[in-house]
mmCIF file as gemmi writes it, N, C-alpha and C atoms, coordinates in Angstrom:
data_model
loop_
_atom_site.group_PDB
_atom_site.id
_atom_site.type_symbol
_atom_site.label_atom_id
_atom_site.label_alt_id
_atom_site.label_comp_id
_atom_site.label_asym_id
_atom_site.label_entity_id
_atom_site.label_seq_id
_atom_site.pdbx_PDB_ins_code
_atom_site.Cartn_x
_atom_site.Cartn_y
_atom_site.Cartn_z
_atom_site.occupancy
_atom_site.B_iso_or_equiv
_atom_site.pdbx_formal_charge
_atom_site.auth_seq_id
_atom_site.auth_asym_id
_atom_site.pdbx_PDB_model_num
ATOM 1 N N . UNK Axp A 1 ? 71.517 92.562 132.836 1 0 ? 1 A 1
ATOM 2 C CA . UNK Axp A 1 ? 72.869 92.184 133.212 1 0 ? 1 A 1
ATOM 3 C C . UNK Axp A 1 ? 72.983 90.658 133.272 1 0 ? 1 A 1
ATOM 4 N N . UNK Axp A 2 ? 74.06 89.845 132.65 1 0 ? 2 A 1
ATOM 5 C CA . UNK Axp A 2 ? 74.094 88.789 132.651 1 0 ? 2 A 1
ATOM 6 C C . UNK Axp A 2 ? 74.565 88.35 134.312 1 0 ? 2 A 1
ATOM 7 N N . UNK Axp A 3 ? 74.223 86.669 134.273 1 0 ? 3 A 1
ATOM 8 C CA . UNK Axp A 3 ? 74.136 86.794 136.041 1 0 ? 3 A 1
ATOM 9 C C . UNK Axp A 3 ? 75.204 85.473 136.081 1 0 ? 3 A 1
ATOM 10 N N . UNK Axp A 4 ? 74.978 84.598 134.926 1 0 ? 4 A 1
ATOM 11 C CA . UNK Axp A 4 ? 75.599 83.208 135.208 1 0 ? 4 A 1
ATOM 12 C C . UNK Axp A 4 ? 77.382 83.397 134.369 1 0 ? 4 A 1
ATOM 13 N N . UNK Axp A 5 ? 78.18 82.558 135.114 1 0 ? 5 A 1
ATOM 14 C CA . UNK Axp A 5 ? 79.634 82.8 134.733 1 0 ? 5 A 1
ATOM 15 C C . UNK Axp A 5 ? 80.211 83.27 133.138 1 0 ? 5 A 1
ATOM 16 N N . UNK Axp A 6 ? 79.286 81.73 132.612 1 0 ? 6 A 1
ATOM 17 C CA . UNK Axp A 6 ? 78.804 82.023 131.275 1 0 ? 6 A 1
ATOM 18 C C . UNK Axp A 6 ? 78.63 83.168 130.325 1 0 ? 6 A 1
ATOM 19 N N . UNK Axp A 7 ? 77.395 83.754 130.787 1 0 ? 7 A 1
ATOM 20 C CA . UNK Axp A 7 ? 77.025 84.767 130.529 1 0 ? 7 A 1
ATOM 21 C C . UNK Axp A 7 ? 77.921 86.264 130.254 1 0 ? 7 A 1
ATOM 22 N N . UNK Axp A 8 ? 78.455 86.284 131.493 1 0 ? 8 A 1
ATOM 23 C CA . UNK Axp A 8 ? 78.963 87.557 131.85 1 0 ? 8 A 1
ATOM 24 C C . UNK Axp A 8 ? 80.57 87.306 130.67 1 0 ? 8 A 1
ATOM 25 N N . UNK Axp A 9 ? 81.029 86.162 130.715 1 0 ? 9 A 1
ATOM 26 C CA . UNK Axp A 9 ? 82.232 86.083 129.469 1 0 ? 9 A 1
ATOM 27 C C . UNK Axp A 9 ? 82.132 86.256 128.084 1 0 ? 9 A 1
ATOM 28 N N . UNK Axp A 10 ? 80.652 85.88 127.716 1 0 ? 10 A 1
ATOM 29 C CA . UNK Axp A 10 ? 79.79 86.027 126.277 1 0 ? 10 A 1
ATOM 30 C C . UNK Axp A 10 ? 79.865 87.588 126.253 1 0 ? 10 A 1
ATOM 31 N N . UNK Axp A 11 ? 79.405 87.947 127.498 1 0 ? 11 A 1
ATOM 32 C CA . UNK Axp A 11 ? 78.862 89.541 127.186 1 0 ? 11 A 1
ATOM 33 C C . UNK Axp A 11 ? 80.222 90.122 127.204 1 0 ? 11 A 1
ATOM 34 N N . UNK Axp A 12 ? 81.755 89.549 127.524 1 0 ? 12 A 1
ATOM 35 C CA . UNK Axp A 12 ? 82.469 90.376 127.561 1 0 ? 12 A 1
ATOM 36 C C . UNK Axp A 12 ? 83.041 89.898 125.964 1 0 ? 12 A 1
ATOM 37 N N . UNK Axp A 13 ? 83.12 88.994 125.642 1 0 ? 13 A 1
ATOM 38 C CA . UNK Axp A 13 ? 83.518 88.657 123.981 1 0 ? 13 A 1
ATOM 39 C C . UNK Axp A 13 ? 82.788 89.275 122.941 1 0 ? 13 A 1
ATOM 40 N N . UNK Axp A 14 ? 81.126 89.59 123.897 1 0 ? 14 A 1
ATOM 41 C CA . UNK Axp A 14 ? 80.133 90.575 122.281 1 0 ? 14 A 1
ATOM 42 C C . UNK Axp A 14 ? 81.061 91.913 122.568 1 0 ? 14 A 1
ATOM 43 N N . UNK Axp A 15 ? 81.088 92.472 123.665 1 0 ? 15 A 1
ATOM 44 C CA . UNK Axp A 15 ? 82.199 93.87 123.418 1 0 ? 15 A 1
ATOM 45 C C . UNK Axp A 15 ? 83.279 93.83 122.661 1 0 ? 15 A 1
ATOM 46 N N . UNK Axp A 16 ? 84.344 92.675 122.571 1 0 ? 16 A 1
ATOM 47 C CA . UNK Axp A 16 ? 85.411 93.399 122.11 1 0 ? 16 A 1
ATOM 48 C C . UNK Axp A 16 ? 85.164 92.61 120.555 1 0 ? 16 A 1
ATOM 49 N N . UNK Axp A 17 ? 84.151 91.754 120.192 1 0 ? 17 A 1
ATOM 50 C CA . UNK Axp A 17 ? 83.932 91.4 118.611 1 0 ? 17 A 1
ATOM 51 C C . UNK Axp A 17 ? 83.17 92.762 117.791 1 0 ? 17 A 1
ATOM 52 N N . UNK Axp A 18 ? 82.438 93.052 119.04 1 0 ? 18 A 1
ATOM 53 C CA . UNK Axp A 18 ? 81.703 94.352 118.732 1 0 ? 18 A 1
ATOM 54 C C . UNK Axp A 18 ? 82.61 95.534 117.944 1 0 ? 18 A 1
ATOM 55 N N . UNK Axp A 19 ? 83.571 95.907 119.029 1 0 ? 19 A 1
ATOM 56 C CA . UNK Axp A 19 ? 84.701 96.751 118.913 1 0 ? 19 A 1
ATOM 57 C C . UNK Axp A 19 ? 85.193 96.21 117.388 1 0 ? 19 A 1
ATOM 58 N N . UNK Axp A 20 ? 85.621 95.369 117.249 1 0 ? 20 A 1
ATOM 59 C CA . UNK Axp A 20 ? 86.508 94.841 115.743 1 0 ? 20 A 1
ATOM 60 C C . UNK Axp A 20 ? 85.701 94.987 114.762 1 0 ? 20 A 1
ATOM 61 N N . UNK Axp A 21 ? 84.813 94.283 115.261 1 0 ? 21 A 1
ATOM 62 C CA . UNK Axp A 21 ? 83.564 94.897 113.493 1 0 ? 21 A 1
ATOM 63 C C . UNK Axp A 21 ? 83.521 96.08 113.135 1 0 ? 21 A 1
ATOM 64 N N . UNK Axp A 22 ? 83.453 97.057 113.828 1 0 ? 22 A 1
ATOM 65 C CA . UNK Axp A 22 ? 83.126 98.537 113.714 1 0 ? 22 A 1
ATOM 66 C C . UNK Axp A 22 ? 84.078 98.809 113.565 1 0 ? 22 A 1
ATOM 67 N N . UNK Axp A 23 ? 85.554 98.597 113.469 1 0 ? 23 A 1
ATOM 68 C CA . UNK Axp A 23 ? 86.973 99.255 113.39 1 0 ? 23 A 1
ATOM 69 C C . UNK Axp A 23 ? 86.767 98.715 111.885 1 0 ? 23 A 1
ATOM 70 N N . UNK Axp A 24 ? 86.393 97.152 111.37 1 0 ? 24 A 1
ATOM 71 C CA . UNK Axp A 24 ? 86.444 96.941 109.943 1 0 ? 24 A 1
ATOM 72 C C . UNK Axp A 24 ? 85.612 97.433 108.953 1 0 ? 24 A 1
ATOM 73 N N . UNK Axp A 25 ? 84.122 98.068 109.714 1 0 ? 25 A 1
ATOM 74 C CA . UNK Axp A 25 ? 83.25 98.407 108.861 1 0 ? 25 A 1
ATOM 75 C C . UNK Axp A 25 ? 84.158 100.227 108.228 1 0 ? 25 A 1
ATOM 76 N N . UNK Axp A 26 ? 84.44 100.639 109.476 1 0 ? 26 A 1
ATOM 77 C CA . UNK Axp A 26 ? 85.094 102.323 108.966 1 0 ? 26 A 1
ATOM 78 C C . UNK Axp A 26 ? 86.066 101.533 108.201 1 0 ? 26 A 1
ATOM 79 N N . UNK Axp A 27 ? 87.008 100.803 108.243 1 0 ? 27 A 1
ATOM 80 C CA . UNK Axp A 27 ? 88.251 101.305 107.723 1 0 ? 27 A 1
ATOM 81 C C . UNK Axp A 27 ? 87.731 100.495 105.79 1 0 ? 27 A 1
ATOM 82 N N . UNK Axp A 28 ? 86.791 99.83 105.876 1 0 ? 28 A 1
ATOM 83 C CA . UNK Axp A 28 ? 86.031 99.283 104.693 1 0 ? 28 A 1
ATOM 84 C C . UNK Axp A 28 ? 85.176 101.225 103.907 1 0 ? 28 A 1
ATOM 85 N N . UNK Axp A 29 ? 84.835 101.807 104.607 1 0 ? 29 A 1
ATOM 86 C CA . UNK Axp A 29 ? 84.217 102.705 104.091 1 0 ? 29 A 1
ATOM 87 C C . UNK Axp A 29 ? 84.985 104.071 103.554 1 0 ? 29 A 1
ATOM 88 N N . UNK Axp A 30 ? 85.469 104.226 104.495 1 0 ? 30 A 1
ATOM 89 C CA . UNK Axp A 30 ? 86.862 105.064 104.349 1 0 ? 30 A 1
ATOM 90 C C . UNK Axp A 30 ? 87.734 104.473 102.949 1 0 ? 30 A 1
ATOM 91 N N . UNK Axp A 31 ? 88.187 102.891 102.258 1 0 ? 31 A 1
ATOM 92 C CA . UNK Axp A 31 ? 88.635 103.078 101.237 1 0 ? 31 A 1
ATOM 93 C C . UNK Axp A 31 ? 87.187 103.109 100.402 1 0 ? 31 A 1
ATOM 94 N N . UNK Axp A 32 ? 86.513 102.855 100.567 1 0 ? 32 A 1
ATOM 95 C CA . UNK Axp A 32 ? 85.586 102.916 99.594 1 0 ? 32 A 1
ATOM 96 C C . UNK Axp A 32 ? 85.354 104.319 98.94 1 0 ? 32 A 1
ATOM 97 N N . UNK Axp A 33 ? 85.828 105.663 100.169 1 0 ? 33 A 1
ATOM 98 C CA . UNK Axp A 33 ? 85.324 106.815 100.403 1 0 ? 33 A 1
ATOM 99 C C . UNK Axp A 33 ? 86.419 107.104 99.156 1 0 ? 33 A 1
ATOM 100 N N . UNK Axp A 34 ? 87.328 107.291 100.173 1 0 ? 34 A 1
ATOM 101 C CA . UNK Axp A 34 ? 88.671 107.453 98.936 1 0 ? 34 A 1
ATOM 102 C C . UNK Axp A 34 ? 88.534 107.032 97.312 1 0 ? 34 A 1
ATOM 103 N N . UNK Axp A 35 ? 88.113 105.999 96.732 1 0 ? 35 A 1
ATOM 104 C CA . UNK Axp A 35 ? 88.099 105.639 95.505 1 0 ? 35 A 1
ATOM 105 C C . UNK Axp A 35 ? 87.336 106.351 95.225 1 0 ? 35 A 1
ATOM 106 N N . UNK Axp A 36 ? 85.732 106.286 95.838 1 0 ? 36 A 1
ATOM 107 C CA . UNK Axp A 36 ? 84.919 107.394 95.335 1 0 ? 36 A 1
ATOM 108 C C . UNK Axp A 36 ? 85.579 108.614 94.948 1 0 ? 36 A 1
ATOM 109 N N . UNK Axp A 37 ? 85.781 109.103 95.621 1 0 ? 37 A 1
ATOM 110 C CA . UNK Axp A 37 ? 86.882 110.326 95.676 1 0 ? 37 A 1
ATOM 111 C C . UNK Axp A 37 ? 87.706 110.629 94.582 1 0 ? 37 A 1
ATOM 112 N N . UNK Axp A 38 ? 88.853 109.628 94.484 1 0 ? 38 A 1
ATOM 113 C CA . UNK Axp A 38 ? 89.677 109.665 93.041 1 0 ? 38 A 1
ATOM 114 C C . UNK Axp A 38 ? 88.977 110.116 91.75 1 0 ? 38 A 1
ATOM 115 N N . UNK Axp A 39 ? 87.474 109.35 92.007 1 0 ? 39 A 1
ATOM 116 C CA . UNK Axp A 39 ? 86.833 109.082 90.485 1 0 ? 39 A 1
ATOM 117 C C . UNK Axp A 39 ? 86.253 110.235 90.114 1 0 ? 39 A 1
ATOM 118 N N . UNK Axp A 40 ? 85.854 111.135 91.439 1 0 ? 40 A 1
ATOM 119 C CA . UNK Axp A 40 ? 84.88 112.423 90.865 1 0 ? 40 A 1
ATOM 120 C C . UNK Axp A 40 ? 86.415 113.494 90.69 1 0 ? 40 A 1
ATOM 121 N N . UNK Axp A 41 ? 87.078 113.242 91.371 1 0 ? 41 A 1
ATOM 122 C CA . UNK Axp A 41 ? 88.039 113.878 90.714 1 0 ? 41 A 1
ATOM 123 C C . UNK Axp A 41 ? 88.753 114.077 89.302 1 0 ? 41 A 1
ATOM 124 N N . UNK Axp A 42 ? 88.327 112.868 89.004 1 0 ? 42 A 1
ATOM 125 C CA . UNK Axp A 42 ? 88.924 112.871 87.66 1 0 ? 42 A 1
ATOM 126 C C . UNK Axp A 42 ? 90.144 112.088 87.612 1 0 ? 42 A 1
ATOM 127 N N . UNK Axp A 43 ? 90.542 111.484 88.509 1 0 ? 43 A 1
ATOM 128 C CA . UNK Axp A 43 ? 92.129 110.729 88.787 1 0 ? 43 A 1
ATOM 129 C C . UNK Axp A 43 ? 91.93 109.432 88.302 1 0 ? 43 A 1
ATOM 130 N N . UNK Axp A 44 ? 91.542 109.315 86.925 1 0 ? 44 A 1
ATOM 131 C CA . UNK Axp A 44 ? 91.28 107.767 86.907 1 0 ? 44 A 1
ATOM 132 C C . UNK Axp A 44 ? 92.173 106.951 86.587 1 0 ? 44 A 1
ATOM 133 N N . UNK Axp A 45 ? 93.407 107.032 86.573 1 0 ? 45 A 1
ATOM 134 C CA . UNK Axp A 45 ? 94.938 106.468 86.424 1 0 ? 45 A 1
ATOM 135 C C . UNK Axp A 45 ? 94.853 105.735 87.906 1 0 ? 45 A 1
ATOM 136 N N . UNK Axp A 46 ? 94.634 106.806 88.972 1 0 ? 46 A 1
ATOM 137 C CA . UNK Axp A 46 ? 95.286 107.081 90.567 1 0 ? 46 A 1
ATOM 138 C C . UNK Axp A 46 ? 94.211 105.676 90.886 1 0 ? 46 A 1
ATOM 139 N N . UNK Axp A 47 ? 92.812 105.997 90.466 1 0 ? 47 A 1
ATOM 140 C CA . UNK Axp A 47 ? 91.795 104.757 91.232 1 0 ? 47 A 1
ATOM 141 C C . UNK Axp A 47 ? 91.878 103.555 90.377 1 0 ? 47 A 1
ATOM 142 N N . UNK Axp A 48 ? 92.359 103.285 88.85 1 0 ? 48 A 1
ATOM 143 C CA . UNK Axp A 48 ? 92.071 102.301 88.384 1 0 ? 48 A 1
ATOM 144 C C . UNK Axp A 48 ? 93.181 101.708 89.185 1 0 ? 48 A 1
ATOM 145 N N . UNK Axp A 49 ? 94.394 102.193 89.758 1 0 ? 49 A 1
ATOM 146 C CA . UNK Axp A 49 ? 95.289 101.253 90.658 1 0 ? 49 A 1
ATOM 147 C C . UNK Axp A 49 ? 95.007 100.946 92.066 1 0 ? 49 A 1
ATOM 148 N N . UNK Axp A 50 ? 93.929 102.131 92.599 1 0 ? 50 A 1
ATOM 149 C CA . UNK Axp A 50 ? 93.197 101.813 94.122 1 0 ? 50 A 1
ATOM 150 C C . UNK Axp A 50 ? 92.064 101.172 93.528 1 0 ? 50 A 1
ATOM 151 N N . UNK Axp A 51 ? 91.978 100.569 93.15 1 0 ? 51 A 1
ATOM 152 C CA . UNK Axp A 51 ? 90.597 99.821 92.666 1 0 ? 51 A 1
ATOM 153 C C . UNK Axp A 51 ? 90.659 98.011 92.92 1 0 ? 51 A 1
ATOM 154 N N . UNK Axp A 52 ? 91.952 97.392 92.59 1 0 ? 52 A 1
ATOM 155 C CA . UNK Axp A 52 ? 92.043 96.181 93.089 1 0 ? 52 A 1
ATOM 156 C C . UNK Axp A 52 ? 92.212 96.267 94.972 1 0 ? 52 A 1
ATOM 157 N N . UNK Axp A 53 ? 92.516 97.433 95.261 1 0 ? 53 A 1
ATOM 158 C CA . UNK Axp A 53 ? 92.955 97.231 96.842 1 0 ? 53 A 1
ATOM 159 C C . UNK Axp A 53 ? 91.262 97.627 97.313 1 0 ? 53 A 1
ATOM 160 N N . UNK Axp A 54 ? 90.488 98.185 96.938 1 0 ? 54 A 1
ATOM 161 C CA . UNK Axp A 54 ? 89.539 98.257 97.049 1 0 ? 54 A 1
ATOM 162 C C . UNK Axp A 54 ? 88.438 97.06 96.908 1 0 ? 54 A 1
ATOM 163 N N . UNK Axp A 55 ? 89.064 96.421 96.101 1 0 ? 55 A 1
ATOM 164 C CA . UNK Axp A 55 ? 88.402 94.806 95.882 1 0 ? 55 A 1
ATOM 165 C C . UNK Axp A 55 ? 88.287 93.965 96.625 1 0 ? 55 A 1
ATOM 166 N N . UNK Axp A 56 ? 89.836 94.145 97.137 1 0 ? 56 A 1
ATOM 167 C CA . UNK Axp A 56 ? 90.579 93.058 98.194 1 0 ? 56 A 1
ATOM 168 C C . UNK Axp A 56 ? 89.558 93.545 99.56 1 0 ? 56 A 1
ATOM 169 N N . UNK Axp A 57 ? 89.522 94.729 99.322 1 0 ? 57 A 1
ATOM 170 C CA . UNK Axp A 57 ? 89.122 94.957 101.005 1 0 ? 57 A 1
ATOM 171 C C . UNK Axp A 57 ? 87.544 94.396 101.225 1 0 ? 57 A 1
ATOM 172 N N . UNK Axp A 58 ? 86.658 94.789 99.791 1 0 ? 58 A 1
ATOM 173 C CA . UNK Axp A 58 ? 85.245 93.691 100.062 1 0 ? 58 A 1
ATOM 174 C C . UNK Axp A 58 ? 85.183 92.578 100.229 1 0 ? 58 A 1
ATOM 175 N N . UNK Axp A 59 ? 86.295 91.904 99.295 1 0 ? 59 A 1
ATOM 176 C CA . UNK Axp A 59 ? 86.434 90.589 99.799 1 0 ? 59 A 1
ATOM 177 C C . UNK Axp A 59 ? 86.922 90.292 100.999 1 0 ? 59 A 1
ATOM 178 N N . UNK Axp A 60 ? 87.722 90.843 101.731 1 0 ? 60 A 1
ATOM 179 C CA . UNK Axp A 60 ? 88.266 90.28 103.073 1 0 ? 60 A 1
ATOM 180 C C . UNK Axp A 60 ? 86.853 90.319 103.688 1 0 ? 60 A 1
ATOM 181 N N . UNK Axp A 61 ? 86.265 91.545 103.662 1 0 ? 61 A 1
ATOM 182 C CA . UNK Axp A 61 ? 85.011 92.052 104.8 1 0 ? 61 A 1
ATOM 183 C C . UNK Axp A 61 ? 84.008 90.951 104.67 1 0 ? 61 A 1
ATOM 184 N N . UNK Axp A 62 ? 83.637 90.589 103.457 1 0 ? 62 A 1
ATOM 185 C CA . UNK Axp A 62 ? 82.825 89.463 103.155 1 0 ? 62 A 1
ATOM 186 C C . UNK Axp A 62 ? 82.983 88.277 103.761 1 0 ? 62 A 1
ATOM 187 N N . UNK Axp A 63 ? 84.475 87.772 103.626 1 0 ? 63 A 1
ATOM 188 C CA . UNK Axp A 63 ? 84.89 86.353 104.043 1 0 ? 63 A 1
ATOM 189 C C . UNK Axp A 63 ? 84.563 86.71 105.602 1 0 ? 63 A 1
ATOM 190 N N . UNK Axp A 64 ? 85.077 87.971 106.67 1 0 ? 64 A 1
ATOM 191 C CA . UNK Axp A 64 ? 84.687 87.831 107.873 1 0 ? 64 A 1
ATOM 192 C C . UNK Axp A 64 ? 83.2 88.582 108.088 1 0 ? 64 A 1
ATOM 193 N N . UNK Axp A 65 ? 82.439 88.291 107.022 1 0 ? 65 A 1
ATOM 194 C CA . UNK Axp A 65 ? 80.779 88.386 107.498 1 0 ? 65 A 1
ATOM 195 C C . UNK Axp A 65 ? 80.551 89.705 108.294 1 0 ? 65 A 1
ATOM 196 N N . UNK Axp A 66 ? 81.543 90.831 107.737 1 0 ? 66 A 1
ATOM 197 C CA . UNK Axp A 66 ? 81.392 92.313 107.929 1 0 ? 66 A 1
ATOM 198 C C . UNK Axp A 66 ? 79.72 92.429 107.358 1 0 ? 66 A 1
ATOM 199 N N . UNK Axp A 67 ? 80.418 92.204 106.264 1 0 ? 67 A 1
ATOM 200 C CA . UNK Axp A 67 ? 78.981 92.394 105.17 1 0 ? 67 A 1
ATOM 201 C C . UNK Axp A 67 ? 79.207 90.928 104.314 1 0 ? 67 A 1
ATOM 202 N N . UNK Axp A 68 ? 77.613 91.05 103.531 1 0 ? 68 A 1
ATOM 203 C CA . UNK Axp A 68 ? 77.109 90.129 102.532 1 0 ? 68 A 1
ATOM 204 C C . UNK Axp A 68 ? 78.221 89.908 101.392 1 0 ? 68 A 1
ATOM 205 N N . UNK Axp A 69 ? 78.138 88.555 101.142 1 0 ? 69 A 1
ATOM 206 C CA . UNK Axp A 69 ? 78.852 88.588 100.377 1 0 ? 69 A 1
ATOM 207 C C . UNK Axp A 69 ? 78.326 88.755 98.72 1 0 ? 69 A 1
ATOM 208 N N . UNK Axp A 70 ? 76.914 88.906 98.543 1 0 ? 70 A 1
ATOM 209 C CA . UNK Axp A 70 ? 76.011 89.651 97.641 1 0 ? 70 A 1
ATOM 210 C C . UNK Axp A 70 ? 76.425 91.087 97.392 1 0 ? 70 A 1
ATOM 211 N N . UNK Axp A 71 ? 76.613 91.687 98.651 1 0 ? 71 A 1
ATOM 212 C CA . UNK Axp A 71 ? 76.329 92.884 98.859 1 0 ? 71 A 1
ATOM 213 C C . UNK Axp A 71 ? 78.441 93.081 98.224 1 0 ? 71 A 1
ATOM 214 N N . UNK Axp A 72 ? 78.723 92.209 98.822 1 0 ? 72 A 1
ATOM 215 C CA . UNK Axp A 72 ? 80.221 92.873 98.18 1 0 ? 72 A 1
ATOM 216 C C . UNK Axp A 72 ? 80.673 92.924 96.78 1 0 ? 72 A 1
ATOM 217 N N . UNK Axp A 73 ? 80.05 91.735 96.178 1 0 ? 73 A 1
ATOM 218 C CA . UNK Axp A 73 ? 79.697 91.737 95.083 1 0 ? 73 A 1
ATOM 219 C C . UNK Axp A 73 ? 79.063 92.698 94.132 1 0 ? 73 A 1
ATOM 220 N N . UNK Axp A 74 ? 78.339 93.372 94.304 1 0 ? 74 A 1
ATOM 221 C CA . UNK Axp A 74 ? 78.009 94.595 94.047 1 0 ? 74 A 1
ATOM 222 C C . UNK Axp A 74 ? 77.788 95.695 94.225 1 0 ? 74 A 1
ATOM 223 N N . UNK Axp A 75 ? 78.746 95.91 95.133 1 0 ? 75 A 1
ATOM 224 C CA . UNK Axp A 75 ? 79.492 97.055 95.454 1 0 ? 75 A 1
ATOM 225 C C . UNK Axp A 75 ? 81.045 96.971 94.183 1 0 ? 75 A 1
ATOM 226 N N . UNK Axp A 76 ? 81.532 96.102 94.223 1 0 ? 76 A 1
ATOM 227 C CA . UNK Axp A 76 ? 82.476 95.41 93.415 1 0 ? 76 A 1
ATOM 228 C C . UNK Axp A 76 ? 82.282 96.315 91.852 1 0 ? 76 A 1
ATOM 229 N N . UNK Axp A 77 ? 80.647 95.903 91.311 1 0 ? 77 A 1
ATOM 230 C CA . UNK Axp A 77 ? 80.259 96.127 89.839 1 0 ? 77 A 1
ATOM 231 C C . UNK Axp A 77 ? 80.32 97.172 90.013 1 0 ? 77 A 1
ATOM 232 N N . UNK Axp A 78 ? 79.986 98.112 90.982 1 0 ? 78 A 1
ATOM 233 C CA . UNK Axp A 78 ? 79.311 99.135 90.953 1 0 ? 78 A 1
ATOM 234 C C . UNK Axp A 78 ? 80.476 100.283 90.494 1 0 ? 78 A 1
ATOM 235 N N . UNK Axp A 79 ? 81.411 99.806 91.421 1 0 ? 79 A 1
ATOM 236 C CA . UNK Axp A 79 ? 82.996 100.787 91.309 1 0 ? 79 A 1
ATOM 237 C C . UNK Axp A 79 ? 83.237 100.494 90.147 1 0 ? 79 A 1
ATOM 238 N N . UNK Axp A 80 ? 83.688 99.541 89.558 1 0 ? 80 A 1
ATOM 239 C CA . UNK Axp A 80 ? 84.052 98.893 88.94 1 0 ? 80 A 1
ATOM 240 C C . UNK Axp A 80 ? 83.486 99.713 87.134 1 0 ? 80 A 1
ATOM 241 N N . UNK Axp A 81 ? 82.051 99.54 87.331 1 0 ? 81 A 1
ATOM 242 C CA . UNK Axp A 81 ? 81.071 100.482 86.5 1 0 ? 81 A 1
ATOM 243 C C . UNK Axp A 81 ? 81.379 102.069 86.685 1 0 ? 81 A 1
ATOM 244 N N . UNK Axp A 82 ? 81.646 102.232 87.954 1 0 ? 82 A 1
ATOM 245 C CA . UNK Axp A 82 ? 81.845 104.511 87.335 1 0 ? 82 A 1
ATOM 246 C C . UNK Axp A 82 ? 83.192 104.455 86.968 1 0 ? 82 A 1
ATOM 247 N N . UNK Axp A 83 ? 84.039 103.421 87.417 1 0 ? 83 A 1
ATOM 248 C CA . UNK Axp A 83 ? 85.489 103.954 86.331 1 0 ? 83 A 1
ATOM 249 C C . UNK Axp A 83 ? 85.57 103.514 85.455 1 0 ? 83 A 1
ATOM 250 N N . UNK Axp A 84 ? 84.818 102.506 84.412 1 0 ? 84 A 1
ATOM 251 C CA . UNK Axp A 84 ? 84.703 102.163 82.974 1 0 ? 84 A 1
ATOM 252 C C . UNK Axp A 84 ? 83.905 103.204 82.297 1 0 ? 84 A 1
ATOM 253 N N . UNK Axp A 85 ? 83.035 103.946 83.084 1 0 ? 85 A 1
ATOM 254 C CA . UNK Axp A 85 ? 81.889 104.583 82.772 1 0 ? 85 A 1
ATOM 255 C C . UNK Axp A 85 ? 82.455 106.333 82.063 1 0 ? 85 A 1
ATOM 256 N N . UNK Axp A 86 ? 83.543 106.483 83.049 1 0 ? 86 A 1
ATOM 257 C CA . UNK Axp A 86 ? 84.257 108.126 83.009 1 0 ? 86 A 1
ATOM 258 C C . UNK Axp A 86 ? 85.69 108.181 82.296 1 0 ? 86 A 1
C-alpha cells in the first residue's frame, strides 16, 4: 500500500490509465475480430471498406502506446495480405 501523499495519487492515476488501456485494447480487438470475420465469410466488398477503419484503429492504438508500433504495422500487412489473398 502506498503510504506517502504522492504515492497514493500515482496509485490512483495507475487505476484509472489502467482502466482506459484495457477499454482500448478490447475495443482494438473486437474491430480486428470483426474484419477477421467479414473475410472468412467471404464479404470481401463489406471488409475491403472495414479495412481502412481498421487501419485507423492500429494506428491510433500505436500513437497511444496501446501496442508497438512494429507490431501495428504488421498486423496492418497481415489483414491487408488475407484480403488480397481471397
Amino acid at each position: 500500500m502506498p503510504i506517502t501523499k504522492s504515492a497514493k495519487k500515482e496509485a490512483r492515476k495507475n487505476i484509472r490509465r489502467r482502466a482506459t488501456n484495457r477499454e482500448g485494447r478490447e475495443a482494438l480487438k473486437k474491430t480486428v475480430k470483426q474484419y477477421r470475420k467479414l473475410v472468412a465469410q467471404k464479404k470481401f466488398e463489406e471488409a475491403g471498406a472495414f479495412l481502412s477503419q481498421v487501419q485507423k484503429a492500429l494506428d491510433k492504438s500505436a500513437k497511444a502506446n496501446l501496442i508497438k508500433k512494429n507490431t501495428a504495422s504488421r498486423l496492418k500487412s497481415r489483414l491487408a495480405k488475407g484480403l488480397s489473398r481471397s
